[in-house]
C-alpha positions in Angstrom: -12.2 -14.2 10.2 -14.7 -16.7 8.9 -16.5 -16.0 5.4 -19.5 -15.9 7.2 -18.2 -13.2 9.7 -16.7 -11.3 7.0 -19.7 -11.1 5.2 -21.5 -9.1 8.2 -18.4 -7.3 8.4 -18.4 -5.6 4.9 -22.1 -5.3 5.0 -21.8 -3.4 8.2 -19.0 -1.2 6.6 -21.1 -0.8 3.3 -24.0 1.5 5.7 -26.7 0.9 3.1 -29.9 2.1 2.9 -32.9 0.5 2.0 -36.1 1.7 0.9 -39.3 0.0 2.6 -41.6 -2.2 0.7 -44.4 0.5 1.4 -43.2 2.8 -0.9 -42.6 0.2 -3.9 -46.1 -0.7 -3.3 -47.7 3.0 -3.0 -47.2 3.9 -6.6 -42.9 3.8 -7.4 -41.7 3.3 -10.6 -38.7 1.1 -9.1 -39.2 -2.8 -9.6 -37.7 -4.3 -6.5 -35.0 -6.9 -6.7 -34.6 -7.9 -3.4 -37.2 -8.2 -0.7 -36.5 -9.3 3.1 -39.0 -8.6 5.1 -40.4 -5.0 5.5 -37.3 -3.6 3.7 -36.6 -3.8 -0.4 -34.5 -2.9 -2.5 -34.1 -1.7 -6.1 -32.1 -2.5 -9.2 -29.6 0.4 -8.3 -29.6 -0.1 -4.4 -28.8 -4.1 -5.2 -26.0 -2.8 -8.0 -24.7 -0.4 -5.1 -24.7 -3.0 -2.4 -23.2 -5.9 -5.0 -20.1 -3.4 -5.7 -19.7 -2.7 -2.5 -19.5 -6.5 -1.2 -16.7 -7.0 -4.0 -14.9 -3.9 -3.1 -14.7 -4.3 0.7 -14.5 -8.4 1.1 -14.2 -10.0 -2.2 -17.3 -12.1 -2.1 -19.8 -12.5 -5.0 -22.9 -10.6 -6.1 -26.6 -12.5 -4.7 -26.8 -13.1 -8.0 -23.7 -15.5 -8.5 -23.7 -16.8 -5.0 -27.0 -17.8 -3.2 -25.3 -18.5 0.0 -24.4 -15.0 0.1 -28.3 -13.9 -0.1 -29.2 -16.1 2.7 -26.5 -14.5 4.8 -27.8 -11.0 3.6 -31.5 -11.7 4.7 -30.6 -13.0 8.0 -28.0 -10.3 8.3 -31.7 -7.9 7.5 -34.0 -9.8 9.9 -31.4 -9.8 13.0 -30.8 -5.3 12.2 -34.5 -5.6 12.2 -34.5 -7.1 15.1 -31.8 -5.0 16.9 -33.8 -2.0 16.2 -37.0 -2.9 17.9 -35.2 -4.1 20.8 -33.3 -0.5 20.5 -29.4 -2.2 20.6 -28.8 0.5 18.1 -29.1 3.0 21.3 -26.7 1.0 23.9 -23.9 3.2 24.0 -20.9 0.1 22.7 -22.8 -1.0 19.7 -24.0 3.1 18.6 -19.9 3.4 19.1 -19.6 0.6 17.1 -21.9 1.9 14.7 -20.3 5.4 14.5 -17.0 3.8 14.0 -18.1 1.7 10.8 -19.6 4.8 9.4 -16.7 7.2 10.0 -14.3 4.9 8.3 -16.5 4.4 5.0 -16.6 8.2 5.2 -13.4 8.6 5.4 -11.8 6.4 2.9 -14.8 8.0 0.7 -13.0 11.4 1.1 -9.6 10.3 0.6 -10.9 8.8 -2.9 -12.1 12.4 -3.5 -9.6 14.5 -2.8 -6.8 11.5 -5.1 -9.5 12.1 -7.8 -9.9 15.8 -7.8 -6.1 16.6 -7.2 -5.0 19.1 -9.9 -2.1 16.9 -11.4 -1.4 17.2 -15.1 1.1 16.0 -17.4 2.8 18.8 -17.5 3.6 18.3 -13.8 4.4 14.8 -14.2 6.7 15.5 -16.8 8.2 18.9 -14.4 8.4 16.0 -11.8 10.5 13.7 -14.3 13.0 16.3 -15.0 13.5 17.6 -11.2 14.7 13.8 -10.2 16.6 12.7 -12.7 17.3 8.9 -12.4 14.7 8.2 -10.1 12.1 6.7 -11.6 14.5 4.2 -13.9 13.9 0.8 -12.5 17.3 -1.3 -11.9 17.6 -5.2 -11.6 20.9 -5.2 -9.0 23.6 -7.8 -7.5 26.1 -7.0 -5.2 29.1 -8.1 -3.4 29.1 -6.6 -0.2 32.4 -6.1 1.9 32.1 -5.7 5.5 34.3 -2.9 7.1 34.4 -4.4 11.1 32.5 -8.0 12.0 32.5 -10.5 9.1 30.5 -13.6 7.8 32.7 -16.0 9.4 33.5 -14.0 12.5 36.3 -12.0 11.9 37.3 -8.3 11.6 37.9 -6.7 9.0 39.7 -2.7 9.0 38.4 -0.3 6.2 41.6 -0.8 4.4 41.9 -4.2 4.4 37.7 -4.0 2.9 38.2 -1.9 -0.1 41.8 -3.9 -1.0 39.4 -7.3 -1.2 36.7 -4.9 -3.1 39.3 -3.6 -5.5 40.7 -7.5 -5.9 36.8 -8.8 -6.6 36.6 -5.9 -9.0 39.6 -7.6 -10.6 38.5 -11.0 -10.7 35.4 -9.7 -12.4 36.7 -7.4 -15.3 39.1 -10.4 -15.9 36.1 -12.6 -16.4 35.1 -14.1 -13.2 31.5 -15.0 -12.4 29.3 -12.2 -10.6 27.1 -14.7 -8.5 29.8 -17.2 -8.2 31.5 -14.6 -6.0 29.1 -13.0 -4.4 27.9 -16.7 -3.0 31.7 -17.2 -1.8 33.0 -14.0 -0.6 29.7 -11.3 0.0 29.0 -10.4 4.2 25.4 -10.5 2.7 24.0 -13.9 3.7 20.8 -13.1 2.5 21.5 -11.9 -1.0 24.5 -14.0 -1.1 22.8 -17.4 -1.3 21.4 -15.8 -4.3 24.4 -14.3 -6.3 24.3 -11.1 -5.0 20.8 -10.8 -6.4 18.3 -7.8 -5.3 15.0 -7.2 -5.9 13.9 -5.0 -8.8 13.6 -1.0 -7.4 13.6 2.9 -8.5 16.3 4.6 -8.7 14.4 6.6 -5.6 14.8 3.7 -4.0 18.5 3.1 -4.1 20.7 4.3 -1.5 22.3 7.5 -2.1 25.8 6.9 -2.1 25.3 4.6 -4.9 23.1 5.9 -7.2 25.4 8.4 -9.1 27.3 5.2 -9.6 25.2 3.0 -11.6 22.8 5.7 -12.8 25.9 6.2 -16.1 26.5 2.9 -16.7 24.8 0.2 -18.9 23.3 -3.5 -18.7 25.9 -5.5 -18.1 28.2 -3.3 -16.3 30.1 -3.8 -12.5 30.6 -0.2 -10.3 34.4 0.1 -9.0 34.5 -0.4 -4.8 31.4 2.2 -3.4 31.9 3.2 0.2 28.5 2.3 2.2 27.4 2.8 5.9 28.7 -0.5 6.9 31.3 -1.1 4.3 32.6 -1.5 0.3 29.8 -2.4 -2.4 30.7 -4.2 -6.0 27.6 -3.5 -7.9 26.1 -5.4 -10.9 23.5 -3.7 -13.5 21.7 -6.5 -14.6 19.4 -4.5 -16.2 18.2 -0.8 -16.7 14.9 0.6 -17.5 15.1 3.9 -18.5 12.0 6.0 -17.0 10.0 7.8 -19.5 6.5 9.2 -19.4 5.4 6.6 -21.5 6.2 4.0 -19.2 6.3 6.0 -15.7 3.4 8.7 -15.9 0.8 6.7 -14.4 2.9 5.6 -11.4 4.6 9.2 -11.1 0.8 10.5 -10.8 -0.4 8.5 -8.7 2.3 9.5 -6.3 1.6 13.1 -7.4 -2.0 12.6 -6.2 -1.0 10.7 -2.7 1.0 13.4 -1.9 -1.3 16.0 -2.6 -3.8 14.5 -0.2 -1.6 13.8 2.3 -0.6 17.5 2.2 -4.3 18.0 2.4 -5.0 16.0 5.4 -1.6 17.7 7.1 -3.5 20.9 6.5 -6.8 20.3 7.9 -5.2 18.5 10.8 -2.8 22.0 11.5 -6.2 23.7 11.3 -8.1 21.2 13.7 -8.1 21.4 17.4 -7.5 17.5 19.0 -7.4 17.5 22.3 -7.3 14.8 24.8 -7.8 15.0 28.4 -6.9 11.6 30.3 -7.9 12.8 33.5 -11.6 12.4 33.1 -11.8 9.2 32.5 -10.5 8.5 36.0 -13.1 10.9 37.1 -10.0 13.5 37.8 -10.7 17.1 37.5 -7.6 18.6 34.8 -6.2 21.5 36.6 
């Protein structure tokens, strides 16, 4: 989408108001900062309408961009326009319309209900205790060990893939290099090429099977052989991050909230008949 299109775009989404010059004129207190036209607006509307530009598209205030005021009053004149010629009333563009609206709407509720969920520390820190090892944050490697098709082809049985996970656990606690073996001997080509290396997660996050087995041990540390879906795991610690409320009670929160108003929406939507019939659009009577 061109800046140019986006700009209509968010200003469409934005479903402001404006007050007529008449009314500025016939005795209002309001000084008006931006005239197009028959329609004005004041110091709060513009401050309304700036936010709102920056919130849905990025693009700067009238004020730091003129380009973005000539695109405003043209947008103004054509709605102008639109109206006289009553496109506004043709059934796509009142769709359209209604579409635009609705979403704003909606969005503006969902910010509601995240804002006026009843979540206190309290039940952050009741959260925290419930899931221990969940919210720690873990910087991984791993050697995988494929039980059935290998990297080069082969087959491997589920004996023969925990005796090379036991030997690697060997080679390690004697000394070896973590990322120098998981580059030569790891069925993970993608983490492989990177020593084994994964990208930084919650404990939530991890797979179940292995996160009693890291969750005890310390920076530095190498799991013995863990039995995935698809075969043996050496694991790496590279680093753990303890959760705290300190560091985690704004995330944990924020979670909190989403859930609450997705339980919310679940609620109103079990309370809220939909119903669809397909058959009249065809002209088909439902039977």
């Amino acid at each position: 989408m061109t800046p140019h299109r986006r700009f209509f775009y968010a200003v469409a989404l934005i479903g402001i108001t404006a007050m007529p010059v008449a009314s500025s004129l016939a005795g209002d207190p309001s000084p008006t900062t931006l005239r197009v036209g028959d329609t004005a607006l004041s110091p709060q509307q513009y401050r309304d309408v700036a936010v709102a530009l920056q919130e849905t598209s990025g693009l700067p205030s009238f004020a730091e961009d003129a380009d973005q005021l000539k695109q405003f009053a043209q947008m103004e004149v054509l709605a102008v326009r639109a109206r006289k010629d009553r496109l506004d009333q043709d059934h796509a563009i009142a769709a359209k319309i209604r579409i635009a609206i609705d979403n704003v709407l909606a969005r503006a509720e969902r910010d509601h209900l995240y804002a006026s969920a009843p979540i206190t520390n309290d039940d952050v820190k009741q959260r925290m205790d419930s899931h221990p090892n969940a919210y720690d944050e873990y910087q991984l490697s791993h050697i995988f060990i494929a039980i059935g098709p290998t990297k080069n082809g082969g087959q491997r049985s589920e004996h023969d893939a925990l005796l090379k996970a036991q030997q690697i656990k060997k080679k390690l606690d004697a000394g070896a290099d973590f990322a120098s073996l998981a580059q030569t001997e790891s069925d993970d080509p993608q983490t492989a090429k990177d020593g084994g290396e994964l990208p930084p997660m919650l404990g939530m996050f991890v797979a179940t099977e292995f996160l009693p087995a890291i969750s005890q041990l310390h920076d530095g540390d190498v799991t013995a052989p863990v039995r995935g879906a698809k075969g043996y795991h050496v694991i790496l610690v590279q680093q753990k991050v303890a959760a705290t409320f300190e560091n985690r009670h704004k995330m944990i929160e924020s979670l909190m909230r989403d859930e609450a108003v997705d339980s919310t929406i679940a609620q109103w939507m079990q309370s809220t008949p939909v119903e669809f019939n397909k058959a009249t659009l065809d002209g088909r009577t439902a039977k």
